[in-house]
C-alpha positions, 0 to 999 in steps of 0.5 A: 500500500505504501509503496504504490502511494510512494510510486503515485508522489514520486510520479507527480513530483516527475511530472510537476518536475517535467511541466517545469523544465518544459516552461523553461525551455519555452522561455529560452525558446524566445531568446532572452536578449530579444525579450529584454529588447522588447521590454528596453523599446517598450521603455523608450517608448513611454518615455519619449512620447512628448520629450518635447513638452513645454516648448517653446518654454522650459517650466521645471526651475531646475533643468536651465540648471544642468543645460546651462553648466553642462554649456558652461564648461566651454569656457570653464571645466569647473562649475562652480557649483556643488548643488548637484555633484558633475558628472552628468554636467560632463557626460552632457558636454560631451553630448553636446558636443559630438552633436555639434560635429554631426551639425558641422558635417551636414553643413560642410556636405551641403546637407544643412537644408535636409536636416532642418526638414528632417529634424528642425530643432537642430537649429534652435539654439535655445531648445536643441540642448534640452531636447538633447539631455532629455532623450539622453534621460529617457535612454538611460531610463529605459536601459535600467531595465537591462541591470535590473534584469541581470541583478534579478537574475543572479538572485531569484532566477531569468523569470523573476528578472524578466519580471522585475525589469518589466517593473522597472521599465514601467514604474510610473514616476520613472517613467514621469521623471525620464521626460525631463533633463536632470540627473535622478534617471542616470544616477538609478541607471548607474545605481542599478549597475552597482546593484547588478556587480553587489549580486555578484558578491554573494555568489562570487567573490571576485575581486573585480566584482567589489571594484565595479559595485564600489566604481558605479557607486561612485558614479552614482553619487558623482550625478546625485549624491543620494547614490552614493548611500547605496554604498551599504550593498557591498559590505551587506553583499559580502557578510551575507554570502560569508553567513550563509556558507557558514550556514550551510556547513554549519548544524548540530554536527561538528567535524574538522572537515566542516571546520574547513569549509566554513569561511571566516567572518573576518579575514585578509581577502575579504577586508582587502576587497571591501577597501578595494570597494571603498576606494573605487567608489571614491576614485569613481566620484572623483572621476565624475566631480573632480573639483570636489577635490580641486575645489574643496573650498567651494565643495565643503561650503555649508553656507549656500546652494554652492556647497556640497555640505549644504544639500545635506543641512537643508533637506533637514531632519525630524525627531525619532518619534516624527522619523517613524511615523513619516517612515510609514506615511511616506511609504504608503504614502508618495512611494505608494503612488509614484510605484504604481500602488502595487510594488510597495505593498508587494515590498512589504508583504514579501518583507513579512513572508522574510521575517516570518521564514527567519523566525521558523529558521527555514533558511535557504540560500533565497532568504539570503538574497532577500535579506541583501535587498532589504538591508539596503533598501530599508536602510535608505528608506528610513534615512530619506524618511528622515528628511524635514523636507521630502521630493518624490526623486528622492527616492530613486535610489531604493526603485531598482531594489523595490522592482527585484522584489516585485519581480521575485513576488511574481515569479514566486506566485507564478510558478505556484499557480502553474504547479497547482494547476499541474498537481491539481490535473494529475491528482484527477487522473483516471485508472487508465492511462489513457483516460488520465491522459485525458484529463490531465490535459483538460485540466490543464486547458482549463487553467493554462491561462491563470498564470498569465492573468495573474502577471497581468493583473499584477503589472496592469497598474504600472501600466495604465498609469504609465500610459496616463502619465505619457498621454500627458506629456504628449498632450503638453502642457495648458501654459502652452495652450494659453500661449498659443491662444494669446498669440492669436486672440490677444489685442495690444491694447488690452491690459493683462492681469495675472495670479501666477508668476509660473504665467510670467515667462509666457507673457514676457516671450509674447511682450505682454507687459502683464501685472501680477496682482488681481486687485490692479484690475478696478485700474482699468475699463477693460482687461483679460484675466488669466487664472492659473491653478485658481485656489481660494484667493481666485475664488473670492475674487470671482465669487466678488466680480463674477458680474463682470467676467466674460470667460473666454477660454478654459483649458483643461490640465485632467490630461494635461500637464500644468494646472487648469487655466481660465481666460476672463475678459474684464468689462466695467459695468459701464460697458458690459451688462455682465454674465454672472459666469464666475467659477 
């Protein structure tokens, strides 16, 4: 009796064993390199729609910055500034300046009038370099799904990097911030590449693996000091892999051969490479902002946004007890919405099913690999946590660890799902071969589609809100319409007056001498009022002179960037019976 239940077990183990190994071999039958392809395209495409947002105009305060130095160091290749560390300043230079060699050919082959019909912008000196670093951005944003894959792989298997990559490439702030020229995309991209040579360390502890995770977060930091935070991977990677082998060789059972095999906590090699590691993330931000040390005096300042040091007093820092409670509202909060809603529930969930196999003591070498990630990612969490003043881009750095996980989560269920279905179509089997053959397979027809519904439900999220954020950009942004109206429908004679000064550089490029106070209206018999992003200030003013606005025009920003506009026209009451149209 026991042995023919034995028999049944071991024949569904084979056949589970089997449907797996033939899954397997389909996802190798698409090779991988042409589905990370299609995951980098499916990046670039979501992040290119509407790169050109905003032009004529620049809106976002801090991209002028980057152009500007990155322009700059023509002239000078230190600049002057430490607000933000240099190195994608100089990447952009370069940039800039093997476009400008491509630009000289075309002219020298005669060539300049079909590139302006190709390409228009090549020409216009104030928007081509905004353009430029923002295509640059959504690039390197894409291809963050390539370490990310990489990363994934070394840790939970191809399936879960896949996953995880198809996370990254998708993840809606990432996706929002890759439209714009500034550095918070290149540092993930760079941080993710530390990331990738850290798994490494866990399973091989070559030296060269300690020198490029300790190189790229040098370069992660030299394009936004936040990266170079993640410098805790590499210590966590390296006594992670030193527990777990001592782990495996470990038990109630001593010998002097387990003695052996077990490595030592501390030891020559291993402090040598951990150095090796620390110092090449120093050389590596060094590379990148070299007048950090050149010009430590500017670099040390602590005194304004030419400092270094100033970046790191300004965002402030709250109490412990104040330090808790953001560490939660931040998470379900801002980190929440900017992932997609799913990825961080997802982290947290995987995080007690981490805690919950610590306490069982049912380790194995995956408990490991997800303790990695959360050492790190935790870490930072609560660090930025901790800031007075917080910014969605802060927490950039800990994206690449929040997508593995969510990627490990997916693979996980996945494989449960369809080894269900497998163990669920076996048990159904009938007494004969031939009838349990054949319902095997009806089980299986059955359900072969819950695994993938599964995935989908999980990374629909991402999606559609990704999908939202680049309809908006590709939709541009409702100062722009105003611009546009104005230029058509706008009278010289007419006054303007306005409520924003986000309004000012539209009005100052069309030569309106607008003014920004809506009580100089009573001054004149007729103006145009332009309303932007109207709060309870414009409110009581509308509720106040409802009578005498005429409204001309609304645009809309639900599938817009920028806020809602409305366009009055102004009339005395000695000219205008009045409408009563106040919103």
């Amino acid at each position: 009796m026991f042995k023919h239940k034995k028999e049944k077990i071991d024949k569904k183990e084979d056949v589970v064993k089997n449907t797996r190994k033939k899954k397997e071999k389909d996802v190798k039958g698409v090779s991988i390199g042409v589905i990370l392809a299609l995951i980098v395209f499916l990046g670039l495409v979501l992040r290119l729609i509407g790169i050109k947002h905003g032009f004529p105009f620049i809106f976002h305060p801090d991209e002028p910055t980057i152009i500007r130095s990155a322009l700059g160091i023509r002239f000078d290749p230190n600049p002057k500034h430490f607000d933000w560390p240099h190195f994608y300043i100089y990447l952009n230079y370069f940039l800039y300046m093997v476009f400008a060699k491509i630009r000289t050919f075309f002219v020298s082959a005669g060539l300049q009038e079909k590139l302006t019909i190709i390409f228009p912008l090549a020409w216009n000196e104030d928007l081509i370099y905004y353009y430029l670093t923002r295509c640059f951005s959504a690039i390197l944003g894409a291809l963050t799904a390539v370490p990310v894959y990489l990363a994934t792989k070394e840790l939970f298997g191809k399936k879960a990097g896949v996953l995880g990559a198809l996370a990254m490439t998708m993840l809606p702030y990432h996706v929002w911030h890759s439209h714009y020229a500034l550095g918070d995309v290149p540092m993930a991209f760079l941080l993710a590449w530390a990331f990738y040579f850290s798994t490494l360390i866990m399973k091989k502890p070559d030296r060269k693996n300690y020198i490029l995770a300790g190189l790229f977060i040098g370069f992660s930091a030299s394009v936004k000091y936040n990266g170079g935070l993640s410098a805790i991977m590499v210590p966590a990677a390296h006594f992670l892999r030193i527990f777990y082998e001592r782990y495996k060789f470990g038990g109630s059972e001593k010998s002097e051969e387990k003695d052996l095999l077990k490595p030592k906590i501390i030891d020559k090699k291993g402090i040598i490479s951990l150095v090796l590691s620390g110092v090449f993330a120093l050389l590596g931000f060094l590379i990148g902002t070299p007048y950090a040390l050149l010009d430590f005096k500017t670099f040390s300042r602590t005194d304004g946004p030419q400092g270094a040091f100033w970046q790191f007093t300004n965002v402030g820092s709250v109490g412990f007890e104040k330090h808790i409670s953001k560490f939660f509202s931040e998470s379900f909060g801002r980190v929440l919405i900017d992932t997609g809603y799913v990825v961080t529930p997802v982290y947290f969930l995987v995080l007690i099913f981490l805690i919950y196999r610590i306490v069982k003591k049912k380790l194995e070498r995956e408990e490991f690999a997800l303790s990695f990630v959360y050492i790190t990612s935790l870490f930072l969490l609560w660090y930025l946590s901790g800031f007075k003043n917080n910014r969605s881009h802060y927490y950039f750095v800990i994206y690449p660890y929040l997508v593995v996980i969510f990627g490990f989560f997916c693979a996980f269920l996945h494989n449960k799902i369809n080894n269900w279905i497998v163990e669920r179509s076996i048990g159904k089997q009938g007494k004969t071969n031939q009838q349990g053959e054949k319902v095997f397979k009806k089980e299986r027809n059955l359900f072969k589609f819950l695994p993938s519904v599964f995935l989908v439900i999980m990374m629909s999220p991402l999606f559609v809100k990704s999908c939202i954020n680049a309809y908006k950009y590709y939709n541009n942004d409702t100062r722009v319409y105003l611009y546009n109206w104005l230029v058509d429908n706008y009278d010289p004679a007419e006054k303007l007056v306005y409520n924003d000064k986000d309004l000012k550089d539209i009005f100052e490029k069309i030569k309106i001498n607008g003014v920004r106070d809506l009580d100089y209206f009573d001054n004149y018999s007729k103006a145009l009022i332009v309303i932007y992003d109207p709060g309870k200030d414009e409110e009581k003013f509308l509720k106040k002179n409802g009578s005498l606005l005429n409204e001309e025009v609304f645009f809309d920003s639900k599938w817009k960037l920028g806020s809602d506009i409305v366009v009055y026209r102004y009339e005395s009451s000695s000219n205008s019976s009045g409408c009563g149209c106040g919103r």
